[in-house]
Each structure stands twice: as structure tokens, then as C-alpha cells.
C-alpha positions as CSV (number, residue, x, y, z in Angstrom):
1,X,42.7,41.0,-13.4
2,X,41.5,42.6,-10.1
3,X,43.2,42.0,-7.1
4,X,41.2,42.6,-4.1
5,X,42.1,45.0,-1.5
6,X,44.0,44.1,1.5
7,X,41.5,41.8,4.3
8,X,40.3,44.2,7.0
9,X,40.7,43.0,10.5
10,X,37.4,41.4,11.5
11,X,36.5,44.3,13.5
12,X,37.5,47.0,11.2
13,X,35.2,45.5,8.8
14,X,32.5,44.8,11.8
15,X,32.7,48.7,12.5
16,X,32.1,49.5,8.5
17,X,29.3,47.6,8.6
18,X,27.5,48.9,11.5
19,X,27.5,52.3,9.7
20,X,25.2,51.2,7.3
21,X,21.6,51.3,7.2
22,X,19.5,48.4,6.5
23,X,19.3,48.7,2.7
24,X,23.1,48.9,2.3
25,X,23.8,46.0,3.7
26,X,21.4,44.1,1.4
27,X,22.4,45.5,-1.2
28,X,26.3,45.1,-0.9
29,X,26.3,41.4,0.5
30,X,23.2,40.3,-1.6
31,X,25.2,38.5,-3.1
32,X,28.9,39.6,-1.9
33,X,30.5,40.9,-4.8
34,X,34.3,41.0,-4.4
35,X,37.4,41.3,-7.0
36,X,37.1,37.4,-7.8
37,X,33.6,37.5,-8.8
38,X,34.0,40.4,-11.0
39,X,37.1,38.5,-12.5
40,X,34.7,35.6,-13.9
41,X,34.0,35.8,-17.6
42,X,30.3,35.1,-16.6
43,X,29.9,39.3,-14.5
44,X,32.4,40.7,-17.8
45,X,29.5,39.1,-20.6
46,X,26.9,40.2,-18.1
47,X,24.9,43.6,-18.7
48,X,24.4,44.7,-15.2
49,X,23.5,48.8,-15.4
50,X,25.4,50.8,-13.3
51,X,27.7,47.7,-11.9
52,X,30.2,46.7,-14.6
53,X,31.2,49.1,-17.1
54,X,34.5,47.6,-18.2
55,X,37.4,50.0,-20.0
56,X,40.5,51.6,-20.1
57,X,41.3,54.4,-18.1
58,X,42.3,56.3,-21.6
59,X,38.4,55.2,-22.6
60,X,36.7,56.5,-19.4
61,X,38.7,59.6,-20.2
62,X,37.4,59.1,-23.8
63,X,33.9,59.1,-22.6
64,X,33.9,61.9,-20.3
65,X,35.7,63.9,-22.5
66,X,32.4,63.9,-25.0
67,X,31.0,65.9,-21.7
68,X,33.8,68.3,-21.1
69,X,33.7,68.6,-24.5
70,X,29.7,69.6,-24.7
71,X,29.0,66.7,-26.3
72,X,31.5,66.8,-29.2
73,X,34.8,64.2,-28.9
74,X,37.5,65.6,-31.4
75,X,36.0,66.3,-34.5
76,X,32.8,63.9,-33.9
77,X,29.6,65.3,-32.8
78,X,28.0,62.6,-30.4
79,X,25.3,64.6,-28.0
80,X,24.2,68.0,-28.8
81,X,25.5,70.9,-26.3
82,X,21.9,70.6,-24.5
83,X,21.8,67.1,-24.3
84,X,25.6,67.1,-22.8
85,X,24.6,69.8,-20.3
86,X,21.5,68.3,-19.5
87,X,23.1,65.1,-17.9
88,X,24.0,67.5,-14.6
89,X,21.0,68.7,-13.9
90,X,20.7,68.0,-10.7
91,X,17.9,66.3,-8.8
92,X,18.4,67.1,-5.8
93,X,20.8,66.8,-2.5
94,X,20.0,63.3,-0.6
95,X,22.1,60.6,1.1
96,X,22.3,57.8,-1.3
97,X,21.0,54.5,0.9
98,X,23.3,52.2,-0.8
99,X,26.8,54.1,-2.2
100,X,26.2,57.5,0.4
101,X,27.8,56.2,2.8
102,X,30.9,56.3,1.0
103,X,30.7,60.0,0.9
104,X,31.2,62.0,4.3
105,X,28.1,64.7,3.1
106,X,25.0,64.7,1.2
107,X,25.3,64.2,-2.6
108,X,23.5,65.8,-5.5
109,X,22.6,63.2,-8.6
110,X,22.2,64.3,-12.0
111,X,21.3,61.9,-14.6
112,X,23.1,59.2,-13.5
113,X,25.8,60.9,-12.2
114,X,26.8,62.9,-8.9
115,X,27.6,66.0,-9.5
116,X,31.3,67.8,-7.6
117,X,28.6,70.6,-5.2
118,X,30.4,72.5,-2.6
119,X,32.6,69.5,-0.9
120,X,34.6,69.4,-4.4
121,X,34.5,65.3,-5.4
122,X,35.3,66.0,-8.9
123,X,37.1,68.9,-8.3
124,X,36.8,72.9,-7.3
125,X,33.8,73.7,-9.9
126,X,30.5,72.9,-7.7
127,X,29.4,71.7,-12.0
128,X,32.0,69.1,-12.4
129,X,30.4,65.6,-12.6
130,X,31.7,62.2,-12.1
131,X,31.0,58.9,-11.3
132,X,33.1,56.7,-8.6
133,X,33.2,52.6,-9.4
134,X,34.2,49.5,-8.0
135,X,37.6,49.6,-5.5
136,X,38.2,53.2,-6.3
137,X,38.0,53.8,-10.1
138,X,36.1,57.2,-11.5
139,X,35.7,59.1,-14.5
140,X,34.7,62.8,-14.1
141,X,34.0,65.7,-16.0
142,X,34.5,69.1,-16.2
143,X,33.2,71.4,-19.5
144,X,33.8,75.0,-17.7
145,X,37.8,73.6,-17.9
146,X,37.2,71.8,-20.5
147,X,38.8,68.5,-18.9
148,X,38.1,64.9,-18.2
149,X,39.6,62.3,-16.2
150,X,39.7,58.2,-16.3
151,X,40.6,56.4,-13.6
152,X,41.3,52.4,-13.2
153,X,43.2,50.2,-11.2
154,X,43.7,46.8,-10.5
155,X,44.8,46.8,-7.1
156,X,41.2,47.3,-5.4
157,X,40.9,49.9,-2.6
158,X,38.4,49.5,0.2
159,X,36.4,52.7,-0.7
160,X,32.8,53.4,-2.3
161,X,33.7,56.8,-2.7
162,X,36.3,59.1,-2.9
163,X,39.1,56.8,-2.9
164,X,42.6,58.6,-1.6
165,X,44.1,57.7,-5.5
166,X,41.1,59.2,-6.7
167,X,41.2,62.6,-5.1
168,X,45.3,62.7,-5.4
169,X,44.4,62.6,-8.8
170,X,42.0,65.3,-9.0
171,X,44.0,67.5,-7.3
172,X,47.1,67.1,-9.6
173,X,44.5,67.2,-12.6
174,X,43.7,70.8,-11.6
175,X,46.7,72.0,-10.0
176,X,48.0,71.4,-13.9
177,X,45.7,74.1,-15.0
């Protein structure tokens, strides 16, 4: 079960809010999703793309893992090496309306998923990829190191982006290599 994050005082949450542009807003409150909602058997049977992906941390690993591994996961060929590298091509830097204002710079997308670039949010190699999820869970990848990470939590942070867990990770991840 998810347990939401700790209530932000009024005007904590006020001055979040205000950072937002128009389309943000309406997206993220359109209707509110919080912890409870996503806690509902009706949102875990729904198929809602790109809002709730449901798995262990060991499978988000998993899945990355066919990335870093150029599309091969142990002894099972899933993607071929082109198709695996084509997923980070990148399509430009922007500002994500909705989730970019959970990072502090512009973001580059690739197919579906933002790629590390030069501020390093799935690690030190600019070609690392990830993806950040709902109260602070991520997966990335990285097929240079030849490394993936899951990430999931229960306890919900307050964070689109970047969660603190998220980048304490990373860093122990490749301060292991």
C-alpha cells in the first residue's frame, strides 16, 4: 500500500503551486491523484499509459536491465541492439509543461524517456536514461556501464522529479563502480 507523503503546510503547498504554469495545474489536480486513489483496485486494473506502471523494484531493475543490456536480459534476446539504443534518441531539450517543473533545468526526452544530459539525473554518463514516477520511484539505465537501477517505495515523497532517495541512490549505484 502507498502511504502518502507528509501534508505540506497550506502555504508550502500554496507556493508549489504558484510555480506552475497553467497546464500543470490541470493536469495534476484534474482529478487530484494522491496515494489513496492509486491504492484502489479500480487505478491498479486500469491501463492508464505513462501513470501506473505497477512492479517490484527487482522488476523495474528487470526491465531496464534489457536496456543496459542492449536489449538482451540474461540469456534472452528481447529488443535488438538498435532497437535498445534507439529508445535514447533524443528529441530535443524543452521544459516539460506538466512533470518539468520537477526538474530544476531543461530536459531532453527520448522515446518515452528522459535522458541523464549534462545535469546528471540518472547519473554521470550525459546517455544514461531513466524514468522518475509517482512519490519518488525511477528506473534508469545505463548500457556504457552496463547497469540498471529500480527504485520503489511506499512511503510517498513530495517530488516529481529527482527525489533526494532517488539521487542517493544513483550516487551509491556509481560510486560502486
Amino acid at each position: 500500500e502507498l502511504v502518502q507523503p507528509a501534508v505540506a503546510a497550506s502555504s508550502e503547498q500554496a507556493a508549489v503551486f504558484a510555480q506552475l504554469v497553467p497546464a500543470a495545474v490541470a493536469a495534476l489536480t484534474n482529478p487530484a491523484v494522491s496515494a489513496d486513489g492509486a491504492n484502489t483496485p479500480g487505478w491498479r486494473a486500469a491501463e492508464i499509459p505513462a501513470a501506473n506502471g505497477h512492479g517490484t523494484a527487482r522488476a523495474v531493475a528487470a526491465l531496464y536491465g534489457v536496456f543496459a543490456g542492449r536489449g538482451a536480459h540474461g540469456d534472452h534476446r528481447l529488443l535488438s541492439p538498435e532497437s535498445a539504443e534507439r529508445v535514447r534518441e533524443g528529441q530535443g531539450a524543452c521544459r516539460d509543461l506538466v512533470l518539468g517543473s520537477g526538474f530544476e533545468h531543461e530536459t531532453e526526452v527520448g522515446l518515452g524517456l528522459w535522458l541523464s544530459g549534462p545535469d546528471g539525473s540518472y547519473g554521470p554518463n550525459p546517455r544514461a536514461f531513466g524514468h522518475d514516477g509517482f512519490g519518488g520511484s525511477c528506473g534508469l539505465a545505463d548500457p556504457e556501464a552496463g547497469v540498471s537501477l529500480g527504485y520503489v517505495m511506499n512511503r510517498m515523497g513530495p517530488r516529481i522529479a529527482n527525489d533526494p532517495r532517488k539521487m542517493a541512490l544513483v550516487d551509491a549505484l556509481y560510486g560502486a563502480l
